[in-house]
C-alpha positions in Angstrom: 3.6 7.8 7.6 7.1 8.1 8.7 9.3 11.2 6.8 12.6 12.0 7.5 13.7 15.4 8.6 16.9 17.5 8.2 19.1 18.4 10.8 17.9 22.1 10.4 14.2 21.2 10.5 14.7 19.0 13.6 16.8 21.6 15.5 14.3 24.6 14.5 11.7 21.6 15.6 12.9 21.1 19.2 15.0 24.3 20.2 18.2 24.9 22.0 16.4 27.6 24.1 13.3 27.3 25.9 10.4 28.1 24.4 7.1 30.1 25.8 5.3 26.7 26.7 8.6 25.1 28.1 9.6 27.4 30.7 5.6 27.9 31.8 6.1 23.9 32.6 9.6 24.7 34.9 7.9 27.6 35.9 5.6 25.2 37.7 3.2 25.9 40.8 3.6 28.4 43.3 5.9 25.6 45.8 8.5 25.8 42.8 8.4 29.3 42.8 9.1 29.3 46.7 11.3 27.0 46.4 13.4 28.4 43.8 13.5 32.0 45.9 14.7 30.2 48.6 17.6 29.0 47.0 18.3 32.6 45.8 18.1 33.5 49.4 20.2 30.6 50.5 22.6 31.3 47.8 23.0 35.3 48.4 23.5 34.7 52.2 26.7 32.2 51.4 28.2 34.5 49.2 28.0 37.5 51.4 29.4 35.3 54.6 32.5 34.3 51.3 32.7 38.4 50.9 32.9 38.8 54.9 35.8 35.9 55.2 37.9 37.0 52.2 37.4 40.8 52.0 37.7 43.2 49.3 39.1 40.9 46.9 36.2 38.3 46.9 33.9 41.8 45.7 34.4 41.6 42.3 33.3 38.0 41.8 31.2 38.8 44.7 29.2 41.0 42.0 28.4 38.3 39.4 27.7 35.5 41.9 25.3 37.9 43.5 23.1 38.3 40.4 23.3 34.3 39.1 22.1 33.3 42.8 19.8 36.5 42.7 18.0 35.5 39.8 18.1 32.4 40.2 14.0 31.9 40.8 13.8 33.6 37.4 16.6 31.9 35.0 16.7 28.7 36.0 13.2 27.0 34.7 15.1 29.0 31.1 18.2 26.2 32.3 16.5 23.1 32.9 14.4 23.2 29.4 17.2 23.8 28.1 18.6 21.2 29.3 15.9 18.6 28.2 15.9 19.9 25.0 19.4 19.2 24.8 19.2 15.6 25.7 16.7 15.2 22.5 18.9 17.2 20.5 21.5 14.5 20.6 19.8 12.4 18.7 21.4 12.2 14.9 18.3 11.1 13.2 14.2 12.7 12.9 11.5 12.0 11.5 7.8 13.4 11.4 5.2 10.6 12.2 1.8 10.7 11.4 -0.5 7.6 12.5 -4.1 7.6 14.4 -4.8 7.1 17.8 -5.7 2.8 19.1 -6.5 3.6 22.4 -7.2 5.9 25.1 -7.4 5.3 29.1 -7.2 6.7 32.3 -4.8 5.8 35.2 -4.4 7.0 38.6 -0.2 7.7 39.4 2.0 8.5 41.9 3.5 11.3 41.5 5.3 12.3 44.8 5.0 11.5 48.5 5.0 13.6 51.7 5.6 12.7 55.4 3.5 14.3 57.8 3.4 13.9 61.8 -0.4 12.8 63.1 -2.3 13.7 66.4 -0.5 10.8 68.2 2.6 11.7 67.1 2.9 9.1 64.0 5.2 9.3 61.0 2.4 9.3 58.0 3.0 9.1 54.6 0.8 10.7 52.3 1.2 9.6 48.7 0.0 12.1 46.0 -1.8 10.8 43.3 -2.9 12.3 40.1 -5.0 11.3 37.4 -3.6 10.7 34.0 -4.6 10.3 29.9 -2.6 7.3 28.3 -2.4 7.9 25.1 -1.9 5.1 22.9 -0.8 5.8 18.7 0.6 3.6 16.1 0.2 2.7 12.6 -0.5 0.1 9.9 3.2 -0.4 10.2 3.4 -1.9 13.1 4.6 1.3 15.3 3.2 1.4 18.9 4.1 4.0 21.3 2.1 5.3 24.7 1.8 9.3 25.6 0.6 10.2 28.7 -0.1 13.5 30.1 -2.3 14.7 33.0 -6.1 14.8 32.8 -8.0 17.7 31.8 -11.3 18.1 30.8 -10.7 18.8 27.1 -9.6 15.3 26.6 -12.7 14.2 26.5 -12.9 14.3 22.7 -10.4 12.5 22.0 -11.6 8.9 20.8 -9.5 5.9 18.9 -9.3 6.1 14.9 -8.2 10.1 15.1 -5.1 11.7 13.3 -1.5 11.9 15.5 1.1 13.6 14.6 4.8 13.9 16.3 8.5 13.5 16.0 10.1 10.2 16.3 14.1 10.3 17.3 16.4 7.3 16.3 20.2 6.6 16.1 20.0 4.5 12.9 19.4 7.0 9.8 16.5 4.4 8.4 14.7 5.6 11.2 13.9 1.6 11.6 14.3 1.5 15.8 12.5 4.7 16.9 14.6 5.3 20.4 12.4 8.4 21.5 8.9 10.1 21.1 7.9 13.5 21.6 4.3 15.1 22.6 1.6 14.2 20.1 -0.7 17.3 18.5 -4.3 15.7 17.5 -5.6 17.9 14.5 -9.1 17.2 14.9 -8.9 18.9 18.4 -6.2 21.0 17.8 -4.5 19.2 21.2 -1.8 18.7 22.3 -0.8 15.7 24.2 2.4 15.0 26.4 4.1 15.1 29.6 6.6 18.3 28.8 5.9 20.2 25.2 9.1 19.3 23.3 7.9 20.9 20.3 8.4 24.0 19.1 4.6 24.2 17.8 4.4 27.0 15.2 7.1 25.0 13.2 5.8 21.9 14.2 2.7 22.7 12.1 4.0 24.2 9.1 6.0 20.8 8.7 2.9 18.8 9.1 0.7 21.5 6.1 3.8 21.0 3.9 3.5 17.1 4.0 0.2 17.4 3.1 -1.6 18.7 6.4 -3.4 16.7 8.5 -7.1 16.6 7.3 -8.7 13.7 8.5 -11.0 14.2 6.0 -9.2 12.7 3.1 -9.8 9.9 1.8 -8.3 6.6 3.2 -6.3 5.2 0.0 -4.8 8.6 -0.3 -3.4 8.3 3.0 -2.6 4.7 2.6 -0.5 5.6 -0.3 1.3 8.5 1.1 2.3 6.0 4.0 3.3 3.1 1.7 5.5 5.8 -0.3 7.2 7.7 2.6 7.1 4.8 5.1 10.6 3.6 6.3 11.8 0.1 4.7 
């Protein structure tokens, strides 16, 4: 089943700020924390050697530079989701997609590397790997798409033949070549399943109950007909 959405649904959907869920994923580990402070730190200590070179009339814009770099560990995971909502929101066209999950598999990924010095003096890399769910959803339709996220331990319900639900973004208003994908929720587990939660979920959720929720326990030529009926042509 493939249903359009307004422009005021899809906006409420995916949101200009960052929501609760998106700046815990900026947030990220304590590293990023560190990381971030340090670029506070590095920030404050330019702008006071700027004060020291041009004197009292830097000290005004002195002031407000002090504060952006000062809290700079704390705004800027708010910034970056932000920003990648933003390069969603571009997207004219929505539409909420419900289909069933084909397949699910693990892969091993690379996810960064790091060079470290050994006892004979050795350049090493170290590549840092992390184990990851591939999601794989599509529909009678013909729709494929892959989600992956990394692994946790409550994936282990999730099987092939379940409910998906998510938003589909497109350029053409028939919704006919579906250009992006957003995380998928999984009713039956009440999961969510993604790489960064695009999704504003409360809303989310009232969209799917008001096209008829997400039961899996209705029967299959009621669904069928709902997709045949909604489906994009």
């Amino acid at each position: 089943m493939l249903v359009p959405l307004t422009r005021q649904t899809f906006e409420e959907i995916i949101p200009l700020i960052a929501t609760g869920p998106q700046y815990a994923y900026y947030w990220g580990k304590p590293s990023d924390f560190i990381r971030r402070l340090l670029i506070s730190m590095v920030a404050l200590t330019t702008f006071w050697l700027l004060g020291k070179l041009f004197g009292e009339g830097w000290l005004a814009i002195k002031l407000i530079l002090d504060i952006i770099a000062g809290l700079y560990w704390l705004w800027s995971p708010v910034y970056w989701a932000s920003v990648r909502n933003n390069s969603y929101r571009r997207f004219p066209y929505s539409g909420f997609w419900r289909g069933q999950v084909l397949d699910v598999y693990i892969t091993e990924e690379l996810i960064g590397e790091e060079e470290t010095v050994n006892k004979r003096g050795e350049l090493v890399i170290i590549e840092n790997k992390e184990k990851r769910i591939n999601l794989e959803v599509g529909d009678k339709e013909g729709f494929r798409a892959t989600v992956q996220a990394p692994l946790r331990r409550i994936h282990k319900g999730i099987i092939p033949g379940q409910i998906a639900e998510m938003l589909v973004l497109s350029k053409q208003p028939d919704l006919y070549r579906i250009d992006k994908i957003t995380d998928v929720y999984l009713p039956r587990n009440d999961l969510w399943i993604g790489e960064y939660p695009y999704l504003r979920r409360d809303v989310f959720l009232q969209v799917s109950r008001e096209l008829g929720g997400s039961s899996e326990d209705a029967p299959p030529s009621r669904r069928r007909a709902s997709s045949v009926k909604r489906r994009r042509r």
